[in-house]
C-alpha angles and dihedrals in degrees: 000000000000111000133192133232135190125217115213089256096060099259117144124216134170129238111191102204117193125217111340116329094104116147113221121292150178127233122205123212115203149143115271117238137195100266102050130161116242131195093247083057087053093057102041090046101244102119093107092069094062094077104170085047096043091049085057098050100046085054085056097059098032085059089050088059097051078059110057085254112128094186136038131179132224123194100208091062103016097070121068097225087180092115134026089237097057092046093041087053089048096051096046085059112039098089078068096043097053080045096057096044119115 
């Protein structure tokens, strides 16, 4: 499972945990939008172009850390959506993943 984390100074970066040593997360709902960021985005580095997407992101993780919560996940940008098998695999697993959230 790929989580994200959010610097003070609002830069995102990714952490990929195996089994189950996952630290506790949060997880945001929304509606998806037009402009969203993607994980590719997130590993080329051009997150930051998506305005509309990264602001609600940042929220995101600026909410987790209100929290206690040093990490959140996203779907839209937290899944590599680069191969059916990888998609099909995230998406098998995402009702555990929403139960396990903080």
């Amino acid at each position: 499972m790929r989580l994200l984390q959010s610097d003070d100074d609002g830069n995102l970066s990714l952490t990929e945990f195996f089994g189950s040593a996952l630290p506790n997360y949060a997880i945001l709902s929304h509606r998806w939008g037009t402009d969203e960021v993607t994980f590719k985005d997130l590993t080329d580095g051009t997150s930051k172009s998506k305005a509309g997407g990264y602001s609600k992101i940042q929220f995101c993780g600026e909410q987790a850390r209100r929290d206690g919560l040093k990490y959140f996940w996203v779907d839209t940008c937290c899944i590599d959506k680069s191969s059916s098998a990888k998609l099909s695999e995230a998406i098998n697993s995402m009702f555990r993943w929403y139960q396990k959230a903080a």
